[in-house]
C-alpha positions as CSV (number, residue, x, y, z in Angstrom):
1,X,-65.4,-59.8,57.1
2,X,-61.7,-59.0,57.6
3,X,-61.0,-61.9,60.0
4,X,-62.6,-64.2,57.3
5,X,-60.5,-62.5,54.8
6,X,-57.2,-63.4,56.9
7,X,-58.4,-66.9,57.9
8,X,-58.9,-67.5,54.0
9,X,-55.1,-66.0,53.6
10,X,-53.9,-68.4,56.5
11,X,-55.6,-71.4,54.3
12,X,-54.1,-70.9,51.1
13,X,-50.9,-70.1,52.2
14,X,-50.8,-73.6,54.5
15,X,-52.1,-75.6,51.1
16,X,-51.9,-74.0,48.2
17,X,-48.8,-75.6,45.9
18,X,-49.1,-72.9,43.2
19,X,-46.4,-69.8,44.1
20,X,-48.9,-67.3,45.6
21,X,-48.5,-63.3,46.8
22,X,-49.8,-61.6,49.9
23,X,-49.7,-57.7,50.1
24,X,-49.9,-56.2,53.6
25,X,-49.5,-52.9,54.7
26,X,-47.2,-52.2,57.5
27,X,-48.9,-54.1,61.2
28,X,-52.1,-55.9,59.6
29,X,-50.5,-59.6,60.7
30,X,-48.3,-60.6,57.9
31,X,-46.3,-62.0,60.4
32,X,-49.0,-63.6,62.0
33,X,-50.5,-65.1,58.8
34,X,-46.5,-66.6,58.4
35,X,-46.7,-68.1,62.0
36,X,-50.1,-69.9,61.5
37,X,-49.3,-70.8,58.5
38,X,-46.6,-72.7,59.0
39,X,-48.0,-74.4,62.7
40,X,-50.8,-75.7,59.9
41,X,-49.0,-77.2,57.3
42,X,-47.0,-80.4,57.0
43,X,-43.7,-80.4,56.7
44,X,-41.0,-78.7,57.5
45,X,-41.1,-75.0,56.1
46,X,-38.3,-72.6,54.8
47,X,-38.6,-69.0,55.6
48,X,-36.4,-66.5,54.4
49,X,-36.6,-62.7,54.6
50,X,-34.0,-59.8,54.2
51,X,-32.1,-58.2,57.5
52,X,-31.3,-59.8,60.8
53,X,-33.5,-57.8,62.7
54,X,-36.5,-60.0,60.6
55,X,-34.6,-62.7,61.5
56,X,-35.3,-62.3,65.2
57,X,-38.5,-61.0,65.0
58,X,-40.1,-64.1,62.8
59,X,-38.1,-66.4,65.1
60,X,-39.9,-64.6,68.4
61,X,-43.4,-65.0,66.9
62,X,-42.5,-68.9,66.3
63,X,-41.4,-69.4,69.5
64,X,-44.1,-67.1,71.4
65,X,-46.7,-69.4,69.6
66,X,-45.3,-72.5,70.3
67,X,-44.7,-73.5,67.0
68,X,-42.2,-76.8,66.8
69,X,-38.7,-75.6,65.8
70,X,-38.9,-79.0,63.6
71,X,-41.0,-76.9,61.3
72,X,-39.4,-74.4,60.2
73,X,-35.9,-72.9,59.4
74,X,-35.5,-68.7,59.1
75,X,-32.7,-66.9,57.9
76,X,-32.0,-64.1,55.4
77,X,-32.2,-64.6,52.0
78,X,-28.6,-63.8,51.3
79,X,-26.8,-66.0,54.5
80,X,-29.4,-68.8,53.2
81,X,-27.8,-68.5,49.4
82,X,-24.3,-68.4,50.6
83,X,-24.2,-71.3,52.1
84,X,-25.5,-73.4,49.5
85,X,-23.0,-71.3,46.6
86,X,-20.0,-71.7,49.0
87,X,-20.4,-75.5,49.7
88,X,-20.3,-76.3,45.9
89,X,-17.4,-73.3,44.7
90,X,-16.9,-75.3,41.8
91,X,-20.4,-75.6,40.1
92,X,-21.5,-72.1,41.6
93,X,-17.7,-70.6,40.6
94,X,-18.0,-68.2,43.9
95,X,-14.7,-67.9,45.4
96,X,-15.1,-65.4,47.9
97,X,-15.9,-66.6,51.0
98,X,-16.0,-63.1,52.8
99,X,-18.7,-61.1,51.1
100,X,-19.1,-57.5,52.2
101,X,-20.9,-55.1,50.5
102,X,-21.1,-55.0,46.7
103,X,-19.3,-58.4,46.9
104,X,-22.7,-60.1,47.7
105,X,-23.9,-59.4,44.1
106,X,-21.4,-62.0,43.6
107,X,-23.1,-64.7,45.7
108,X,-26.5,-64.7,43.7
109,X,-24.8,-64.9,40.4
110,X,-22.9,-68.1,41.5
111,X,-26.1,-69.3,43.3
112,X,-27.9,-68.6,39.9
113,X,-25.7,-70.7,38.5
114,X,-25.5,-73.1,41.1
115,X,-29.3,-73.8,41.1
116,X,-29.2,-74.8,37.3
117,X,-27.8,-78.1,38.6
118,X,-30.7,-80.9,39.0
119,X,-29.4,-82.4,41.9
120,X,-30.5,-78.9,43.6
121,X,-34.2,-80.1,43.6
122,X,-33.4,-83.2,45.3
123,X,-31.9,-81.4,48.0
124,X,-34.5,-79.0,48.4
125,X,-37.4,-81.5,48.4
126,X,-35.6,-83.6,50.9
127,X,-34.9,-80.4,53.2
128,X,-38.3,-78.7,52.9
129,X,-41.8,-78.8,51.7
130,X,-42.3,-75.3,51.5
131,X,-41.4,-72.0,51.2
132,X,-42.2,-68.5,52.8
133,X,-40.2,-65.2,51.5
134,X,-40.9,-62.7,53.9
135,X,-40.4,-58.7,53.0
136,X,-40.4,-59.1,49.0
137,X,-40.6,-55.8,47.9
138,X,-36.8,-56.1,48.8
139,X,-35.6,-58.3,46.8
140,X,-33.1,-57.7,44.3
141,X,-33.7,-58.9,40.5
142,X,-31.1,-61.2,41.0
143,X,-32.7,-62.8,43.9
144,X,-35.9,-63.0,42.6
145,X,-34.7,-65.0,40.0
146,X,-33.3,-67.7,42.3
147,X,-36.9,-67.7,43.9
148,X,-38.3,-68.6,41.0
149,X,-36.1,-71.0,40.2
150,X,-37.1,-72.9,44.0
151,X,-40.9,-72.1,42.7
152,X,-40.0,-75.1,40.3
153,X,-39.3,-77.5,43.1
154,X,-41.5,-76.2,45.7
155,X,-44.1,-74.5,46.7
156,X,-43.8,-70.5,47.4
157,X,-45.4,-68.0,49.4
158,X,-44.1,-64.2,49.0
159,X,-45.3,-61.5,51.0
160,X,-44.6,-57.9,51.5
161,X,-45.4,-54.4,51.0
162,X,-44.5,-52.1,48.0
163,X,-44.7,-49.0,50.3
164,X,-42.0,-50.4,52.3
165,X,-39.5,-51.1,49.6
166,X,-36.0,-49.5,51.4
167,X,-33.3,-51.5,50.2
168,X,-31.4,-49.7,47.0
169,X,-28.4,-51.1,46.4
170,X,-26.0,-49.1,43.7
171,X,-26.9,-50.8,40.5
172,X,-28.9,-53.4,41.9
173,X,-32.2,-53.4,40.9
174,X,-35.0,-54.2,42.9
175,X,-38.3,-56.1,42.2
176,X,-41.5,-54.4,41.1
177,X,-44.3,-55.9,42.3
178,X,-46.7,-55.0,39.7
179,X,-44.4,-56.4,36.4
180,X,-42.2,-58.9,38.2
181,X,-43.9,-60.6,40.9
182,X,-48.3,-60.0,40.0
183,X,-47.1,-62.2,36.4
184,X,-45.4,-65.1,38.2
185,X,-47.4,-65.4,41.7
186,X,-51.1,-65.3,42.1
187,X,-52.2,-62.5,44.5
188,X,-54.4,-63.2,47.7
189,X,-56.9,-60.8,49.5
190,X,-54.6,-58.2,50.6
191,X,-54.3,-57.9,54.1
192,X,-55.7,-54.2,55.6
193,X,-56.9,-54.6,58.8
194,X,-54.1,-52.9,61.4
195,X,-54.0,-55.4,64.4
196,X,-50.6,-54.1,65.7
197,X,-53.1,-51.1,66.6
198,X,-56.4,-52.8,67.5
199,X,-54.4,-55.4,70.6
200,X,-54.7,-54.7,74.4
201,X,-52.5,-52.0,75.1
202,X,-52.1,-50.7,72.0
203,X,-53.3,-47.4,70.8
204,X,-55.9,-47.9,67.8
205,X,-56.3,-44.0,67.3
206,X,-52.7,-44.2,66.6
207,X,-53.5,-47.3,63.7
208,X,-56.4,-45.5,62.0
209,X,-54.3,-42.1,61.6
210,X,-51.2,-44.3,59.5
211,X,-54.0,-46.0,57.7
212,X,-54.7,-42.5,56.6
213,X,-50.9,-41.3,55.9
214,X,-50.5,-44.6,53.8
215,X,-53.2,-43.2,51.6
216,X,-51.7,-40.1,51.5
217,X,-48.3,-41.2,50.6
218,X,-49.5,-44.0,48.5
219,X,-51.2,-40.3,46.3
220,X,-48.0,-38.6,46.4
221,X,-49.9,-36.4,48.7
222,X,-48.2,-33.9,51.6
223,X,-49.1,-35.4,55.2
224,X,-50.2,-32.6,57.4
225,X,-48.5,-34.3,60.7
226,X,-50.8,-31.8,63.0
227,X,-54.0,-33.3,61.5
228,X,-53.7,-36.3,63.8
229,X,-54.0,-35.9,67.6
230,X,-52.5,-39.4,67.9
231,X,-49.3,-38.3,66.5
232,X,-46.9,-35.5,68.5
233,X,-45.3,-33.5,66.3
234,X,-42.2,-31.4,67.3
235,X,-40.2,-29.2,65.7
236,X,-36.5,-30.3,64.8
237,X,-33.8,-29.2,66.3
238,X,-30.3,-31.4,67.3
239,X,-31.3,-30.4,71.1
240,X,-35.3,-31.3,70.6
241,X,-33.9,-34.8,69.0
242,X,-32.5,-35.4,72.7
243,X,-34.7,-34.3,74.6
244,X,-37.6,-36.4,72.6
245,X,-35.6,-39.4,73.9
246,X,-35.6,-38.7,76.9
247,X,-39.0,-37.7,77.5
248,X,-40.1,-41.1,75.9
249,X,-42.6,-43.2,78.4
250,X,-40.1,-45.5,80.4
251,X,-41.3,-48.3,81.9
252,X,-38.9,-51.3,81.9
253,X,-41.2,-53.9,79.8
254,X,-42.0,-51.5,76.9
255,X,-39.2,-50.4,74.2
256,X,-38.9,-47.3,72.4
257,X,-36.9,-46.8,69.3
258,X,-35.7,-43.7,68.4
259,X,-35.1,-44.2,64.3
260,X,-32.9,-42.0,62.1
261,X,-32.2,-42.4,58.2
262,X,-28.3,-43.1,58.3
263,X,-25.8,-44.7,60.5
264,X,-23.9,-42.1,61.6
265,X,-26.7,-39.7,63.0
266,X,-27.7,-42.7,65.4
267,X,-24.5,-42.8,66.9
268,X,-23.9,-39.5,67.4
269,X,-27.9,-39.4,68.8
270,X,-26.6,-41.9,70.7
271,X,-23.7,-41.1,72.5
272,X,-25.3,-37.8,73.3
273,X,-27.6,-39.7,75.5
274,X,-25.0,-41.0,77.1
275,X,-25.5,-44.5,77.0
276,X,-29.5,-44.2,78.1
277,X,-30.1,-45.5,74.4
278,X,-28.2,-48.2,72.6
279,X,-27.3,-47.3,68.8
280,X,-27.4,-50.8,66.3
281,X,-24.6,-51.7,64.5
282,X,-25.5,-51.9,60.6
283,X,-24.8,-55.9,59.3
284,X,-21.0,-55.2,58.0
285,X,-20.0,-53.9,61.1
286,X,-17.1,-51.9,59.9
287,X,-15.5,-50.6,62.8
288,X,-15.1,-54.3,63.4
289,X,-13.6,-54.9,60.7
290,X,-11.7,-52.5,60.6
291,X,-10.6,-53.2,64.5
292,X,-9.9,-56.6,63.6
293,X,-7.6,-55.7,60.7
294,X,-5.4,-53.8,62.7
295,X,-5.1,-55.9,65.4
296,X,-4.1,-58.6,63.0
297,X,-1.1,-56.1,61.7
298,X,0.0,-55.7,65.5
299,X,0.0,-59.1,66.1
300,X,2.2,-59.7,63.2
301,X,4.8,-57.0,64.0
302,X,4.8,-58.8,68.0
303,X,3.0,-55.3,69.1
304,X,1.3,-56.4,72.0
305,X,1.3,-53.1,73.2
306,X,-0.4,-51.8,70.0
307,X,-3.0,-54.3,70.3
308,X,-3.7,-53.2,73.6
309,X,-4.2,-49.8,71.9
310,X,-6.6,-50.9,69.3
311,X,-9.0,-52.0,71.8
312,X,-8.7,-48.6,73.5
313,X,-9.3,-47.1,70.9
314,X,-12.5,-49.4,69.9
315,X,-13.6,-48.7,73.1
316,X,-13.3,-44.7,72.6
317,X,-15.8,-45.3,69.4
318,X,-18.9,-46.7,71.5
319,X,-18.2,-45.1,75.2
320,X,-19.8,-41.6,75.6
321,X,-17.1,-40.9,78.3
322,X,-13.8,-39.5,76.6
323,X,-11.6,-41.1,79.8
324,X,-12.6,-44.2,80.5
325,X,-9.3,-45.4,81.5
326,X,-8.8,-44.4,84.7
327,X,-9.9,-47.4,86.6
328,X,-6.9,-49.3,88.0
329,X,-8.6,-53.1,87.4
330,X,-9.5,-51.6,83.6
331,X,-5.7,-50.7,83.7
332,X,-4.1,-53.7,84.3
333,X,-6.2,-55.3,82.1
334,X,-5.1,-53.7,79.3
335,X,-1.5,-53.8,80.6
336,X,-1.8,-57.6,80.4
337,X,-3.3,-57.2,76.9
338,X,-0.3,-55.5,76.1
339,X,2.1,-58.1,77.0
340,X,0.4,-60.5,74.4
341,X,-2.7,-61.6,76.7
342,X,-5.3,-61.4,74.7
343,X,-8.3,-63.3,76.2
344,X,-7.8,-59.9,78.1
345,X,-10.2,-58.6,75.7
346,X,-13.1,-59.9,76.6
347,X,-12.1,-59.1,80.6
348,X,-11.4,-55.7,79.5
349,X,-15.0,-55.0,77.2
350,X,-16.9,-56.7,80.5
351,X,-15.2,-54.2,82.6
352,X,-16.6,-51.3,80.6
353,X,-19.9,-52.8,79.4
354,X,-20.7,-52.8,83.2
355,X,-19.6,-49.3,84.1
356,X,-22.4,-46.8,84.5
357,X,-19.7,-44.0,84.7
358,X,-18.3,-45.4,80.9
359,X,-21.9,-44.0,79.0
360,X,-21.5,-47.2,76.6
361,X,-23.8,-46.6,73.9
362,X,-22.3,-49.2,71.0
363,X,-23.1,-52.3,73.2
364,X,-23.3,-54.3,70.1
365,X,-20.1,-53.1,68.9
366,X,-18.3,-54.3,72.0
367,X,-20.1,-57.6,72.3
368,X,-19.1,-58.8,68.8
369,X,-15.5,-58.1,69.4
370,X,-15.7,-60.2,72.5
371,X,-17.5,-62.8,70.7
372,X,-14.4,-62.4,68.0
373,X,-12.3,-63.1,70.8
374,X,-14.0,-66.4,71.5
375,X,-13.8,-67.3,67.9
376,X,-10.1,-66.6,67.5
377,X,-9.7,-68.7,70.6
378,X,-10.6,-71.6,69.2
379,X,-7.8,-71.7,66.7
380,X,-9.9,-72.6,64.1
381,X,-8.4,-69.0,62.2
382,X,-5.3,-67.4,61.5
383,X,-6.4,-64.0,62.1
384,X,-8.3,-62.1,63.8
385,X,-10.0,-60.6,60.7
386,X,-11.6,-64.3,60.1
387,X,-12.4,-64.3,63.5
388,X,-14.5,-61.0,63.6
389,X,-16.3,-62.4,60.4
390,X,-16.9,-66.0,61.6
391,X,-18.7,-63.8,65.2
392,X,-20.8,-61.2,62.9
393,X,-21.8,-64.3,60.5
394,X,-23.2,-66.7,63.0
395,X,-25.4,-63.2,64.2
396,X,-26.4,-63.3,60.6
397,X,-27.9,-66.2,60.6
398,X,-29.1,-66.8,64.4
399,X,-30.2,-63.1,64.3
400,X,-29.4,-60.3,67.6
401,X,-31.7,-59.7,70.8
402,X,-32.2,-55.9,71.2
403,X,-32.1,-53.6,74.1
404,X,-35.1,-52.2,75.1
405,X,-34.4,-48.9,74.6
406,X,-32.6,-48.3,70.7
407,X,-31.7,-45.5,68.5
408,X,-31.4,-47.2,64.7
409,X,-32.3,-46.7,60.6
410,X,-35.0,-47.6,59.0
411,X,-33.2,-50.2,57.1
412,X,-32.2,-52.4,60.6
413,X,-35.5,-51.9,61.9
414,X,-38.1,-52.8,59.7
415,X,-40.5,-55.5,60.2
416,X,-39.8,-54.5,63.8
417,X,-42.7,-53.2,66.6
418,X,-41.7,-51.1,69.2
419,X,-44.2,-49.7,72.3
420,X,-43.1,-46.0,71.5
421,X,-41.0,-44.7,68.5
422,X,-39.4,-41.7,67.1
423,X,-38.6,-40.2,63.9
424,X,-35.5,-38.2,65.1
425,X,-35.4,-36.2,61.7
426,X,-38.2,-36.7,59.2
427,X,-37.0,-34.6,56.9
428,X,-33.5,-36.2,56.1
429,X,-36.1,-39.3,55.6
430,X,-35.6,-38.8,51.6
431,X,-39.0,-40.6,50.4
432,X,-42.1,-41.8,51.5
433,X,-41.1,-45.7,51.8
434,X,-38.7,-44.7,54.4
435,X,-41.1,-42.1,56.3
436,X,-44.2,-45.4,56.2
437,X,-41.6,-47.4,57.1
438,X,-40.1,-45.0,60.8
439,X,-43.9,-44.4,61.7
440,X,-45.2,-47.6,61.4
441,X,-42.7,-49.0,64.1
442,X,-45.2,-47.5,67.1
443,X,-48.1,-49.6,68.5
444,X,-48.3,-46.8,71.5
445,X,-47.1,-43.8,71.3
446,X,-45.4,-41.9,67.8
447,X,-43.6,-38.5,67.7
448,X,-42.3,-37.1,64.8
449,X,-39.5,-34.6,64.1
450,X,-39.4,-32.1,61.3
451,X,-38.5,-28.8,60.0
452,X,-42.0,-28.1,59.5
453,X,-45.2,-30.1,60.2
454,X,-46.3,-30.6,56.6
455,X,-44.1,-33.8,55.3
456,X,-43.9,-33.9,51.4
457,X,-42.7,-37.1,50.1
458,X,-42.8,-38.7,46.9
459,X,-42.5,-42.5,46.5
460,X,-39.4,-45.0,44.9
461,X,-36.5,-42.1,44.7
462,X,-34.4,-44.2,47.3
463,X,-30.2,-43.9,47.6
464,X,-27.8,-46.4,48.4
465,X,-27.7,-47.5,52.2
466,X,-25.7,-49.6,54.1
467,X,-27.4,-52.5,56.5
């Protein structure tokens, strides 16, 4: 009955030119239902979802199913907007072409706008003939209106999740599913059987017991995290959180993700390892940034020697060992950097990306300010600033390959499956979308961290985040 269910799910969503809505919970082949989808129908199909990580992960199934990259296009919804409100700034009135932050709320007004235009269909019709949004329970009000706007000129598919709505934005407000997408997209069959859990390898056990939790959470009720034999449950401490890590299965073909609530615990998680896990840089990538920026006031005050110092200092932010510097290749290296050298960079990041003895756990961090470099080699910017934005805005939209073994949020991991995962801290969690979201990431293996073993959550009281 349930493969009949999905193969009826697979159908519409290839044919049907009415906007329709699938709900899935968390690993019961909404991804999958995408992929076949769009192998099936004709055309070439847009498919947008919310966080780079998505990105990948859609892109990966495409390609792992042989599905003709003339079919389809992926990005995120808010790269995918941009574009089209910056390359008409005087009908769309954005004029920002650096969005960070709350300045994105400032793309979808001026796509709003943009997409009043007529000549917008056209565009759209000769570009696509359909349209999948992955993940919307995410959406912002804002965007949801743009995507109803496209329903106009093409056919849409939504599908997501309401337990696994993480993204609150200050005053942005998100979608409900029930009042704002149920009156403008006919619902499907939702999706409920947990095939991340019932493949080869996998561990079903594992799959039944978070079909139970969702129940539980979706009740407001507490989870009793010593109910399930499938699930170890450890009490938190900062030195169990460690240890957990390192006590994770390793075998070189399986990843493990070790998955805190905010940005700053998974570095420090991190760089405790020593380098053993690799801590994901959320989208903005502020140290960047903010690298960038003062390399470009260096540069303009002919302080090679400063610049040189930035990039030490970069490097200090993402290398577990506190002195790195006493290799004599590193060394001159930087000395050359210093006398206004500065494809030296990239030389000098190589250097200590490939040094066991450096502990480099913000791999990420390094690797876009090398890519920076490559950008601001072309000459195509004046600073360096531009640069760093031009690197982390092409991973936007072509998405990042991970390491196997990761120490991340919930926000930059979800839609993700890893072989083993962690919840380093359950209780800073805040809610229960965030705690569905961390233990659903497991097809093998789940531990939990927690100040006690009974988790009490209640649903939708989510803060602001940063991705």
């Amino acid at each position: 009955m349930g493969d009949d269910i999905f193969d009826e799910v697979v159908e519409r969503l290839t044919h049907s030119k009415e906007p329709i809505c699938v709900a899935a919970a968390a690993g019961c082949g909404k991804t999958t239902a995408i992929v076949r989808a769009v192998a099936k129908a004709e055309g070439k199909q847009l498919i947008l979802t919310h966080t780079n990580a998505g990105v990948a992960a859609l892109r990966s199934s495409l390609r792992n199913n042989s599905v003709s990259e003339s079919k389809y296009r992926v990005e995120t919804i808010a790269s995918w907007l941009f574009k089209y409100s910056i390359a008409y700034p005087s009908m769309s009135g954005l004029s920002n072409a650096r969005p960070t932050k709350d300045a994105w709320k400032e793309v979808y007004t001026a796509t709003n706008k943009l997409f009043k235009h007529p000549f917008i269909e056209d565009i759209l019709q000769a570009s696509y003939t359909g349209v999948f949004v992955d993940e919307y329970q995410d959406c912002e009000k804002q965007q949801h209106e743009i995507i109803l706007k496209i329903c106009a000129y093409l056919p849409v598919r939504v599908l997501g999740d309401p337990l696994q709505a993480i993204f609150r934005f200050n005053d942005n407000q998100p979608v409900d599913w029930e009042t704002d997408v149920l009156p403008h997209f006919t619902p499907l069959h939702e999706l409920e059987i947990p095939y991340r859990w019932q493949k080869a390898g996998a561990n079903q056990k594992l799959g039944n017991s978070l079909i139970d939790i969702r129940g539980r959470l979706q009740k407001d009720e507490p989870v009793d995290l010593t109910a399930y034999p499938s699930i170890t449950w450890i009490r938190w401490s900062k030195e169990q959180e460690i240890q957990s890590c390192r006590d994770a299965p390793r075998n070189k073909k399986e990843t493990i993700a070790g998955i805190h609530q905010w940005r700053n615990d998974g570095h420090s998680t991190a760089k405790s390892l020593g380098g053993e896990f690799q801590s994901i840089e959320e989208m903005d990538c502020g140290d960047l940034m903010e690298c960038a920026k003062k390399i470009d006031k260096r540069r303009d005050d002919s302080n090679f020697v400063g610049v040189a110092s930035e990039i030490r200092n970069l490097i200090m932010t993402g290398c577990g060992n506190r002195l790195p510097f006493q290799d004599e290749n590193l060394q001159a290296s930087l000395t050359r950097l210093g006398q206004g050298d500065t494809s030296m960079i990239i030389e000098i990041l190589d250097k200590v990306m490939e040094d066991p003895n450096m502990q480099v756990y913000r791999n990420e961090l390094f690797s876009e300010m090398k890519r920076t470099q490559h950008e601001f080699a072309t000459e195509r910017y004046s600073s360096f600033e531009e640069a760093a934005y031009a690197a982390r805005y092409k991973t936007r939209i072509y998405g990042r390959s991970l390491d196997k073994q990761i120490i991340s949020t919930t926000l930059l991991i979800k839609g993700l499956e890893f072989d083993h995962a962690i919840v380093l801290n359950a209780n800073k969690l805040q809610n229960a979308e965030n705690f569905y979201v961390a233990v659903t990431r497991a097809s093998k293996s789940l531990t939990v961290l927690s100040e006690e073993p009974i988790i009490g959550y209640k649903k939708s009281e989510i803060a602001d985040a940063t991705v």
